[in-house]
Structure formats: structure tokens, C-alpha cells
SEVO-212491 format. One record per residue: residue in one letter; x, y, z of N, C-alpha, C, CB in turn. Coordinates in steps of 0.2 Angstrom, whole numbers, padded with zeros to 4 digits, always signed. Glycine has a CB too. Layout:
aXYZXYZXYZXYZ...
end
This chain:
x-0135+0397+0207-0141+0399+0209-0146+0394+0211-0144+0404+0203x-0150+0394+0216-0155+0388+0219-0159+0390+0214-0158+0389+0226x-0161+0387+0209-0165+0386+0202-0170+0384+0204-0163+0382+0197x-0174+0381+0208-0177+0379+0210-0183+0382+0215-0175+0376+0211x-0177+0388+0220-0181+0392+0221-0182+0399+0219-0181+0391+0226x-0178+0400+0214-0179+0407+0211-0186+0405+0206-0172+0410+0207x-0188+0399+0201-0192+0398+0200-0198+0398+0202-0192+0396+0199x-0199+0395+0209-0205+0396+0212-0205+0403+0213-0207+0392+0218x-0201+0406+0216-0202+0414+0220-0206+0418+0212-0192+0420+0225x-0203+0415+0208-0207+0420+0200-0212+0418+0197-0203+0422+0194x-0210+0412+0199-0221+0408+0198-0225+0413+0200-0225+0401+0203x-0224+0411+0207-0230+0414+0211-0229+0421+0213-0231+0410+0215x-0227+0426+0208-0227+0434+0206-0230+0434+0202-0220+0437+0205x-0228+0429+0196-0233+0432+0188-0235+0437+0186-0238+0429+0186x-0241+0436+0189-0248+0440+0190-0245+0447+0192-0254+0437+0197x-0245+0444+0198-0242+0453+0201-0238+0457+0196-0236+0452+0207x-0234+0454+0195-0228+0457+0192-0230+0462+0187-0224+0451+0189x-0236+0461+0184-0239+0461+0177-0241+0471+0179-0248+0454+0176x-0239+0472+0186-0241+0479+0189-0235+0483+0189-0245+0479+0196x-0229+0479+0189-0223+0481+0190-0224+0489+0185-0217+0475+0188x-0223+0487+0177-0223+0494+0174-0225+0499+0177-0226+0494+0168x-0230+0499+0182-0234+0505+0182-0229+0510+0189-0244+0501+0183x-0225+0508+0191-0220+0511+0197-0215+0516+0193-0215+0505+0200x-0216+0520+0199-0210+0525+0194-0202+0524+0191-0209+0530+0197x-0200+0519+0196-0193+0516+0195-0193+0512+0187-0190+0511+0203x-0199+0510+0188-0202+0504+0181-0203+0511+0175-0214+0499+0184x-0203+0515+0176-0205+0521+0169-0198+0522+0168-0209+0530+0171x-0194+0527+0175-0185+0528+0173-0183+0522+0170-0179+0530+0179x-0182+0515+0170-0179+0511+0168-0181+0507+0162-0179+0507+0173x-0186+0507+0160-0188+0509+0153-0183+0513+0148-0194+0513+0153x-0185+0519+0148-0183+0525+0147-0173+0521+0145-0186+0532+0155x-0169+0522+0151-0167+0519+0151-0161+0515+0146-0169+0520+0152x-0165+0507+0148-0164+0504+0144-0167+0506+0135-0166+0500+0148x-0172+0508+0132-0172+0512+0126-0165+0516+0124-0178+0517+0127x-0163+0518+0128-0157+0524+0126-0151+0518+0125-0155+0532+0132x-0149+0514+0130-0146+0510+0130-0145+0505+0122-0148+0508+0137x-0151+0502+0123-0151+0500+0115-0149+0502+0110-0155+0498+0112x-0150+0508+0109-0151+0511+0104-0156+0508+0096-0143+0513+0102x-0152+0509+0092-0153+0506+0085-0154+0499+0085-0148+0508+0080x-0156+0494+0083-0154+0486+0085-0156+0484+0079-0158+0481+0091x-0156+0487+0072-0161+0485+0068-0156+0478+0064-0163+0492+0063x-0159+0474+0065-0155+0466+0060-0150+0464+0064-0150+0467+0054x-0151+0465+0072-0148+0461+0076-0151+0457+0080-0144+0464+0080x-0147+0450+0081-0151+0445+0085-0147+0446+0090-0151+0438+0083x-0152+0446+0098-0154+0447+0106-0154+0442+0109-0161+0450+0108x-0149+0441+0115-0151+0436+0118-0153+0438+0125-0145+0431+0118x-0159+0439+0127-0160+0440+0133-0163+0435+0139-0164+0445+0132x-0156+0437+0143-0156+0433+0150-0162+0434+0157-0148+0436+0154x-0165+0430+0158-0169+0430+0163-0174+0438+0159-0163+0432+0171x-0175+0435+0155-0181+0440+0152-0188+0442+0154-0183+0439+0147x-0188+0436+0157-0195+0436+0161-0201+0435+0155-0196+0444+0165x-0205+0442+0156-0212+0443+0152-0209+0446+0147-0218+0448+0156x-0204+0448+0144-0202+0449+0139-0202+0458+0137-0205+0445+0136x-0205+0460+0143-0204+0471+0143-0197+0472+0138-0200+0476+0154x-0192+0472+0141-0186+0473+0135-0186+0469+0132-0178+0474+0136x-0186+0463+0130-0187+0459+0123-0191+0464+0119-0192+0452+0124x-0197+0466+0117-0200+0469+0114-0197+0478+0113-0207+0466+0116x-0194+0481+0119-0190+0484+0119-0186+0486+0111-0187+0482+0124x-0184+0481+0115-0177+0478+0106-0179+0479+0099-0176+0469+0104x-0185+0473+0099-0191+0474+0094-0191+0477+0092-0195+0475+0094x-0194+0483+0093-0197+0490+0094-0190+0495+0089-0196+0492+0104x-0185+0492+0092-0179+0495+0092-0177+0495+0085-0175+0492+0096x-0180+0487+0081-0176+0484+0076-0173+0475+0076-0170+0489+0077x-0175+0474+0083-0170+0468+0082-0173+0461+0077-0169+0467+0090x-0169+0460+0073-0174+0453+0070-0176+0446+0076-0168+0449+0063x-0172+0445+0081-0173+0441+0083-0173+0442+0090-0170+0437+0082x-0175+0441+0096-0175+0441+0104-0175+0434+0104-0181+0445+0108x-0169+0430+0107-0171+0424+0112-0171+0426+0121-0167+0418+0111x-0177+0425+0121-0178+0427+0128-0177+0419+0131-0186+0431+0130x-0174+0420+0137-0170+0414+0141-0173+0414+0149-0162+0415+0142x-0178+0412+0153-0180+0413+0159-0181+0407+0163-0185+0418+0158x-0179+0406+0168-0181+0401+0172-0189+0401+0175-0177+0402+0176x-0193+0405+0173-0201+0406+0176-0204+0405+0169-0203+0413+0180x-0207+0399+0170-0213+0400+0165-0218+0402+0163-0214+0398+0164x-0220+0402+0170-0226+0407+0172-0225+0414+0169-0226+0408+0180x-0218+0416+0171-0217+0424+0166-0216+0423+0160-0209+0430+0168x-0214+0419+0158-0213+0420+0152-0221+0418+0147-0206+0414+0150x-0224+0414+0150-0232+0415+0147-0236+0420+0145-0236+0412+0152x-0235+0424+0151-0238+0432+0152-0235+0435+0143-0231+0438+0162x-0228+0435+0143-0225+0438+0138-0228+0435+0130-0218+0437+0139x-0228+0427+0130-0231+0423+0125-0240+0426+0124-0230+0413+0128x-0244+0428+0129-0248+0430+0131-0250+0438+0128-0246+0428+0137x-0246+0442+0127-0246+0449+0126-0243+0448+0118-0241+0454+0132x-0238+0443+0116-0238+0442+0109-0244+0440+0104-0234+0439+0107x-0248+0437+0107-0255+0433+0105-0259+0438+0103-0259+0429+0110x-0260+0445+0104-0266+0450+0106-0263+0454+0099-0266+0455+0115x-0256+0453+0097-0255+0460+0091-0255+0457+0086-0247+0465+0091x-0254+0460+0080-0255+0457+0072-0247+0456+0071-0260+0462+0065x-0243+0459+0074-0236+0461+0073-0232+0454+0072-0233+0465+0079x-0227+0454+0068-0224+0448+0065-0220+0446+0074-0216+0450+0056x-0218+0444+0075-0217+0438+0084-0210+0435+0081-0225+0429+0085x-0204+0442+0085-0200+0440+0083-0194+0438+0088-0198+0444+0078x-0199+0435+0095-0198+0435+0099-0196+0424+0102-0204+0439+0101x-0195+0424+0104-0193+0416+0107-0192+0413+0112-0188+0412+0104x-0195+0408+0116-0193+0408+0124-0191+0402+0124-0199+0410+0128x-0187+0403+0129-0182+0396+0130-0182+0397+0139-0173+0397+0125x-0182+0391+0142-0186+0389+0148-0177+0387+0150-0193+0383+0146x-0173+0392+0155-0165+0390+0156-0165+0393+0162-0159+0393+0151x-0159+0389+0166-0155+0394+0171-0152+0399+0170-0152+0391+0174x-0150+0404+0170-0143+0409+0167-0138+0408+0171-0145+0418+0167x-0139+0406+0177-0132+0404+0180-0129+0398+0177-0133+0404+0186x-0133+0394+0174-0128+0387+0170-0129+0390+0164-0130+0378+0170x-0123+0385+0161-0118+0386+0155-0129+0384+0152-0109+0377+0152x-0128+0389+0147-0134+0390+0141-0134+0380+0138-0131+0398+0135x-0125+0380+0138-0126+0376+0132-0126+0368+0134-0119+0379+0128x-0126+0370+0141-0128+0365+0143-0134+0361+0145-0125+0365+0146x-0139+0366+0143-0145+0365+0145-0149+0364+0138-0146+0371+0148x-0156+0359+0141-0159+0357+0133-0163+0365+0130-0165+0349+0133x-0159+0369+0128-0160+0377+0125-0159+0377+0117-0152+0382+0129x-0163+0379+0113-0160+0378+0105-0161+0386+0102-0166+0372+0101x-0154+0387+0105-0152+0397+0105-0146+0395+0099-0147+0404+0117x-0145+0401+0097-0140+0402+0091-0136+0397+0097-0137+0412+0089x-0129+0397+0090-0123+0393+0093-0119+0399+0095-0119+0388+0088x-0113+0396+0100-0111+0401+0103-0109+0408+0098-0106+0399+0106x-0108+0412+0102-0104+0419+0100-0108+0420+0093-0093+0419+0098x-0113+0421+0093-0118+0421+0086-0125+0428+0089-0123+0411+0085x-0123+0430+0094-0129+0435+0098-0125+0442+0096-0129+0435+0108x-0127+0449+0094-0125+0453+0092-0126+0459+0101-0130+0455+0086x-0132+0457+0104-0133+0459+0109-0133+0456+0114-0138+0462+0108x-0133+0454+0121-0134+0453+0126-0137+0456+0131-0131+0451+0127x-0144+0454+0134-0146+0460+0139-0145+0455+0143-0154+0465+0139x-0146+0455+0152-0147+0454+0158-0150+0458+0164-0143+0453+0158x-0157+0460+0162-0158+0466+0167-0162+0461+0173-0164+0473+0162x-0159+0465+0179-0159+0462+0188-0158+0456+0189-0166+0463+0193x-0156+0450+0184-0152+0443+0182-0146+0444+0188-0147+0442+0172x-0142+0449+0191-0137+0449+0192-0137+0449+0202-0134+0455+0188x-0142+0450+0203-0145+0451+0206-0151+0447+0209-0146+0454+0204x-0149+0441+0208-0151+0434+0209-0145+0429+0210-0156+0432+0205x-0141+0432+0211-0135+0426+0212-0132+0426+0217-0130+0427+0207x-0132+0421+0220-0131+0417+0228-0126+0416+0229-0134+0411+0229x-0121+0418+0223-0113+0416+0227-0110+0419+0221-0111+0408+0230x-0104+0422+0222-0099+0423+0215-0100+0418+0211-0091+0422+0216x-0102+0412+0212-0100+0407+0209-0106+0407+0204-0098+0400+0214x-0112+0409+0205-0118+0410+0201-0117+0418+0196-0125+0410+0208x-0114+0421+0199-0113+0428+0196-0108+0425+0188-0108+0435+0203x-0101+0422+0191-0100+0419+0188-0102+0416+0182-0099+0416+0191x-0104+0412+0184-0108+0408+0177-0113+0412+0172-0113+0400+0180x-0117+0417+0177-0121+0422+0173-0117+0427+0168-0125+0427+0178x-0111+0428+0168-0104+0433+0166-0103+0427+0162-0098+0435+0172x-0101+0421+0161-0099+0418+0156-0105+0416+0152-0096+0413+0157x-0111+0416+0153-0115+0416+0147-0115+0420+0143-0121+0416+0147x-0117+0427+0146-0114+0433+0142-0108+0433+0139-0113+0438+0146x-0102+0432+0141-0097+0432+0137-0097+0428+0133-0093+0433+0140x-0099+0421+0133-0101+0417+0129-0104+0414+0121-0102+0417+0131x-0109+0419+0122-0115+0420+0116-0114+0427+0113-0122+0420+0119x-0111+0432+0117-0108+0439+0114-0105+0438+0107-0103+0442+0118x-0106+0437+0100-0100+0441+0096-0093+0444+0098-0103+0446+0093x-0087+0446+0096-0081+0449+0098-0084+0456+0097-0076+0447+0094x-0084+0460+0100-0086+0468+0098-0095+0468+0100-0084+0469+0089x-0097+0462+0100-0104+0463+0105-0106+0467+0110-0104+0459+0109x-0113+0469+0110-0113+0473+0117-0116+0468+0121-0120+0481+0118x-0117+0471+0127-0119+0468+0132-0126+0477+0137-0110+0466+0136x-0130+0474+0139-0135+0481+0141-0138+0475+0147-0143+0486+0132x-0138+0478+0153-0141+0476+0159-0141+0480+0164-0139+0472+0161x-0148+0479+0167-0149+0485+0173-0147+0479+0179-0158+0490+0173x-0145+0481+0184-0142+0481+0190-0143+0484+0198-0137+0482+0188x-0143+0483+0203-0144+0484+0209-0135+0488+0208-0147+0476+0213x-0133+0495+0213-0128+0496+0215-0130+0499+0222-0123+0499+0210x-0123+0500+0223-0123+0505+0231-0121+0513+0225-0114+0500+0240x-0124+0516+0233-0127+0516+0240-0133+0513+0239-0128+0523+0242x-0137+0515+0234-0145+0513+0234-0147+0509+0240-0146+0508+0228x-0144+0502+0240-0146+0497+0245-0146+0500+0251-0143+0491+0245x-0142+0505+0254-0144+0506+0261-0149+0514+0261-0136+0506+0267x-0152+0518+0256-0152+0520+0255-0160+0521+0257-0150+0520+0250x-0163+0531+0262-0168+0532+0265-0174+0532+0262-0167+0538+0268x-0174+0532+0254-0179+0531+0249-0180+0521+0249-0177+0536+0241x-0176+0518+0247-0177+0514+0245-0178+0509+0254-0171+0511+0239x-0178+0510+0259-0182+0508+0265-0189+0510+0263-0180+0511+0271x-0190+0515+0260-0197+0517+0262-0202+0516+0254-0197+0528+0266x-0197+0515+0250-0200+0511+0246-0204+0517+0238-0207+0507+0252x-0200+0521+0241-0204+0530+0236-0203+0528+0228-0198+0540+0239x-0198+0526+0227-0198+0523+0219-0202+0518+0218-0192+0522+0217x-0204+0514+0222-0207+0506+0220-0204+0503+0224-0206+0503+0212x-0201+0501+0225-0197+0496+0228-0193+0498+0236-0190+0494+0223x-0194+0494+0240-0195+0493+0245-0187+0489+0247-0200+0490+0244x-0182+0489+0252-0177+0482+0255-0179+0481+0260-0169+0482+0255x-0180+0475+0263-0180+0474+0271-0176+0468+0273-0187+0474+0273x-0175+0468+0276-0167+0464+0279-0163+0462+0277-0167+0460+0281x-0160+0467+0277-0153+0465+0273-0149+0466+0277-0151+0468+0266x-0145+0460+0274-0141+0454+0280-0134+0452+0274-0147+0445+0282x-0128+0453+0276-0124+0449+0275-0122+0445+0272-0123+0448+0278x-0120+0441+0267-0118+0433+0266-0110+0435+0261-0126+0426+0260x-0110+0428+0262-0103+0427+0258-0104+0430+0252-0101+0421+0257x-0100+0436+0250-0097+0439+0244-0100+0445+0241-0096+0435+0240x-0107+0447+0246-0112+0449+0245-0115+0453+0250-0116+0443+0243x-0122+0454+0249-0127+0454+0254-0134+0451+0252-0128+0461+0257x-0140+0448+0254-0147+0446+0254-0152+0452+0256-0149+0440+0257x-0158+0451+0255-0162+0455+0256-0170+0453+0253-0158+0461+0254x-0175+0456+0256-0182+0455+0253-0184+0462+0251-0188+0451+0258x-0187+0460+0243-0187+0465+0237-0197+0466+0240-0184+0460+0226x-0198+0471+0241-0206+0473+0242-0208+0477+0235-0208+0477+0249x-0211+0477+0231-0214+0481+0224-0221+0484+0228-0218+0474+0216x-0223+0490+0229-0227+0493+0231-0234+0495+0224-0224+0500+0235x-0236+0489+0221-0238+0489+0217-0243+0489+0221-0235+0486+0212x-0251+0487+0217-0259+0487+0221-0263+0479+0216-0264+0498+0221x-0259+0473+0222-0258+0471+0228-0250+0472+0227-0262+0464+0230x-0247+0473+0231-0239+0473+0231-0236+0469+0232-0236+0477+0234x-0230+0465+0230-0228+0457+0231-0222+0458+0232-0229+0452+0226x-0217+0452+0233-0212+0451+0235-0207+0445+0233-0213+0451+0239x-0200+0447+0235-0199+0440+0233-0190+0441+0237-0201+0440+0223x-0185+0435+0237-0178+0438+0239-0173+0439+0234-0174+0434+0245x-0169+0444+0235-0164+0445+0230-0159+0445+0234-0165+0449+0226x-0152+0442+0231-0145+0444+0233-0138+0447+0228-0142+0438+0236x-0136+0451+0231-0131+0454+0227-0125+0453+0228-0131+0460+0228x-0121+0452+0225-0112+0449+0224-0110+0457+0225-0109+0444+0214x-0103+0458+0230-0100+0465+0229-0099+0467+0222-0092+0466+0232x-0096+0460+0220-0092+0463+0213-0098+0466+0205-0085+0455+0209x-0104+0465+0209-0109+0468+0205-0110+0475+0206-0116+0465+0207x-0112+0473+0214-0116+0479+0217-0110+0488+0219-0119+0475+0227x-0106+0486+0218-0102+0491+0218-0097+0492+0214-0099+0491+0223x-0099+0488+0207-0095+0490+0200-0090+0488+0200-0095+0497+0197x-0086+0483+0203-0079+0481+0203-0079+0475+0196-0077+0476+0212x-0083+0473+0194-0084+0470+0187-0076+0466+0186-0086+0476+0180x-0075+0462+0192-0067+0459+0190-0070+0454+0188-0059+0458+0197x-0075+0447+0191-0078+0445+0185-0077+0444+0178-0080+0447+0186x-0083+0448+0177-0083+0450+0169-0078+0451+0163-0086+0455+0168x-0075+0455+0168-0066+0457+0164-0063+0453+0163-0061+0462+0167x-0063+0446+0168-0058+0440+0167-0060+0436+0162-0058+0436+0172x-0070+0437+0159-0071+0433+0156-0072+0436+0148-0077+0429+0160x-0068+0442+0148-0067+0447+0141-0071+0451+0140-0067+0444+0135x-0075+0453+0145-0079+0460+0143-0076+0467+0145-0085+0459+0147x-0079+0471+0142-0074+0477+0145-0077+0484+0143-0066+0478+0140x-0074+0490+0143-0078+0497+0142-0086+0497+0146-0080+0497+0133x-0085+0496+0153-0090+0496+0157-0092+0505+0157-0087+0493+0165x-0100+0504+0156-0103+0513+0156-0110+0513+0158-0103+0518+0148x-0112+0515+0163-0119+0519+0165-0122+0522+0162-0119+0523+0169x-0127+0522+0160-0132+0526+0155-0132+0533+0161-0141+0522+0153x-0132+0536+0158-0133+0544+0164-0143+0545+0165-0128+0555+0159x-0142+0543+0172-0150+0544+0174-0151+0551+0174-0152+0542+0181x-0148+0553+0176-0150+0563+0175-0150+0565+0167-0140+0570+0179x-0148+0561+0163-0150+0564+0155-0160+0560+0154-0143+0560+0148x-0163+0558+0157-0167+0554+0156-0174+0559+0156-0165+0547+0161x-0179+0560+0151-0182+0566+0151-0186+0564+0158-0187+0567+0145x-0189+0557+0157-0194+0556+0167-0191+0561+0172-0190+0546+0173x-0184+0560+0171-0180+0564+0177-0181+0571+0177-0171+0562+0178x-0179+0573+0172-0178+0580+0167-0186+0584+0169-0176+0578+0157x-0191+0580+0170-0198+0582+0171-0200+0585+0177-0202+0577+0170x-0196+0580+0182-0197+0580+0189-0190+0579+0195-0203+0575+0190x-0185+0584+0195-0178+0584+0198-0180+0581+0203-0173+0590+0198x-0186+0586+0206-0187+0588+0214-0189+0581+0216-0192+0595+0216x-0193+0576+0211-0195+0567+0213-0189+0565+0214-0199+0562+0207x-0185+0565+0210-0180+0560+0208-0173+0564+0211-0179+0559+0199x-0171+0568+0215-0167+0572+0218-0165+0564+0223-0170+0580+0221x-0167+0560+0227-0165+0558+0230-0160+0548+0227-0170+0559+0236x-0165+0549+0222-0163+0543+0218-0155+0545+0215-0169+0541+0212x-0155+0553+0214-0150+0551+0209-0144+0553+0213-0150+0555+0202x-0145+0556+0220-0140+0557+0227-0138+0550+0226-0143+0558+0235x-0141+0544+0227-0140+0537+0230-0144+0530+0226-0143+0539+0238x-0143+0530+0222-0148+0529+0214-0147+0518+0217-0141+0533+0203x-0152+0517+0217-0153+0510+0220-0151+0504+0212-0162+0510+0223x-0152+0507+0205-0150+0502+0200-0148+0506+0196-0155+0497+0198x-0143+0505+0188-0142+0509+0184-0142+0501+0179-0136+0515+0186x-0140+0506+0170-0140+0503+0169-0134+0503+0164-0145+0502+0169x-0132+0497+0163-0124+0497+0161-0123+0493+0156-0120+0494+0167x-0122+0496+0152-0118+0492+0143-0107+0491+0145-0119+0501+0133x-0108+0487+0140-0100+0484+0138-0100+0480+0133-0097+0479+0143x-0094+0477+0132-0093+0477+0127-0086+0469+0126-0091+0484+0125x-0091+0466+0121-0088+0460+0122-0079+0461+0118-0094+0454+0118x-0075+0459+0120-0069+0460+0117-0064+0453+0113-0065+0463+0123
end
């Protein structure tokens, strides 16, 4: 991954970003991800590209004793240091300043030692990877830091979504425009119709974007599953909104299982 410049593109979002929750795709994916975790009570979290830390505290929430959150933006990850400052709540939260596409452990990172994580999230981490070779190394952190019998819970970009009549026009939140081709993949510019609405580019690997997970599987993960968006009450509230999302559903989210 250009580390360098996925950093800057999330610097200078921060702010913005901070409006994201308030999109509807930002509520279903929540929701979501909540069901996905389930219980986490006395498990330590290693969350990839966490950002401001939304599912970090998710976890929390959940139970979890520990969250290391891992993000290449400091800027986001401030925001999150930032929103732990304001509660009286014990801060069982920790931020560590990494690429997710290099080896964790090669980085000056002071996270559990390997295969010491109970959990592993990576939510749209996958989705910033510029070549197999970056998706790659994001798959072996995960598989990495996972316990044997580990989960794994990340939300993801798949098809159809990406050529999909809602997500041109941006009705869930999110916006693609140009998307273009590259090796192993495709690219594209991610628009948030938030107010002021921001941007930034994201690229997808096939073996992400259309669930071929040969990847992952090489590197011992297994039992790949979709949380079902149609069980999700958001949806269950309003079929007739979300009828076109769940025709052609632009991101789901997906647990496994470290083996």
C-alpha cells in the first residue's frame, strides 16, 4: 500500500469524516457490525485501520478488555483519543500509529505478541490495497495476530455494488466515480455525501471484491460468512429504502475464522 499516501488522503478527511456516522449506509453498518461481534466480554481486539475508533468502542461496548486499534492516520486516530477524553469510562482502548499492509511486527508497534488477539476486525482496510501484494500482507496480519480458532469480523466493498445505479448516485452515502481497471483489481474515487461531503481513492483486489478469499485461505483462515443485511432491523424498518441495496449491496460484512 502507498503509505504515504493513504495517510495524507485521511489526514485531510479527519474532520469530515467525523459526519460519516450520520449516513444511512453508516447506521446499517453499525447495526451490523454489533451483531457480528457478538459477546466480546474478556477478549482482547486487534483492530486494523480503525481509524477514530467507531468499532473499537463497538467492542467495548460489547465487552472487550482490550482494543488495539492500529491505523495509519493520526489525525483519525486523535478524533478517537479525543471522544475517549469526554467519558468517565475506564479507556480500554490503545492506538498504535501502523501500516496494515506490513508485517505489524515489523513495525515500531507495541501490540500483544503474535497469535495473542482473540478478535480481529478490519473494516474497508481491504479496500485500500493497491495490489494483491498489499491485500496480502493485510491477510497475513490477520492471520498472524489471530489466536487458532480466532474470529476475524470486517466490512468490505463487493460486487455488484461497485457498478451499481444507487451507489453512482450516491443514495446510501457513498458515491464511485471513475472507476477504472488496474492490475488484479479496479480503483475508483469514494465521494461521502455527508454536509460538507469529502473524498478520497479507494481500490479493490477481485479476490476481495467478489469473495474469492483464495488469499486468506492460503494464509489459514476459513469458514467465510456474511452477516445477512435483510435480518438487520434499519432494513426491516424501511425494505422499500433499502430494496435496492440489498438487490446489489455495495459492502457486507464478513467474519472467519482463524484455523
Amino acid at each position: 500500500m502507498a503509505a504515504t499516501g493513504e495517510k495524507k488522503q485521511y489526514d485531510d478527511v479527519a474532520t469530515e469524516y467525523k459526519s460519516y456516522d450520520d449516513l444511512p449506509m453508516a447506521r446499517l453498518e453499525a447495526e451490523l457490525i454489533r451483531t457480528a461481534l457478538g459477546d466480546c466480554t474478556g477478549l482482547a481486539v486487534l483492530d486494523l485501520g480503525g481509524g477514530s475508533g467507531t468499532h473499537a468502542r463497538q467492542a467495548v461496548k460489547a465487552g472487550a478488555r482490550l482494543v488495539d486499534v492500529a491505523d495509519i492516520s493520526e489525525a483519525m486516530m486523535q478524533i478517537g483519543k479525543d471522544i475517549a477524553s469526554l467519558t468517565d469510562e475506564p479507556n480500554h482502548i490503545r492506538w498504535h500509529v501502523a501500516d496494515a499492509s506490513r508485517p505489524l511486527v515489523d513495525q515500531d508497534v507495541h501490540l500483544l505478541p503474535p497469535a495473542q488477539y482473540d478478535l480481529v476486525m478490519a473494516n474497508w482496510v481491504f479496500d485500500h490495497a493497491h495490489t494483491e501484494h498489499d491485500l496480502r500482507g493485510m491477510w497475513r496480519n490477520i492471520a498472524t495476530h489471530l489466536k487458532p480458532g480466532g474470529r476475524f469480523v470486517g466490512i468490505r466493498v463487493i460486487a455488484p455494488g461497485i457498478w451499481a445505479a444507487h451507489v453512482e448516485t450516491g443514495k446510501y452515502g457513498a458515491a464511485y466515480e471513475d472507476i477504472a481497471p488496474i492490475s488484479g483489481g479496479v480503483r475508483c474515487k469514494v465521494i461521502f455525501r455527508t454536509d460538507p461531503p469529502f473524498s478520497f481513492g479507494g481500490t479493490m483486489m477481485h479476490d476481495s471484491y467478489a469473495m474469492v478469499n483464495a488469499i486468506p485461505a492460503e494464509l489459514g483462515m476459513a469458514d467465510f460468512k456474511m452477516i445477512p443485511t435483510e435480518d438487520a432491523q434499519v432494513v426491516k424498518e424501511d425494505l422499500a429504502f433499502w430494496k435496492e441495496h440489498l438487490a446489489e449491496p455495495l459492502f457486507a460484512v464478513v467474519t472467519a475464522i482463524k484455523i
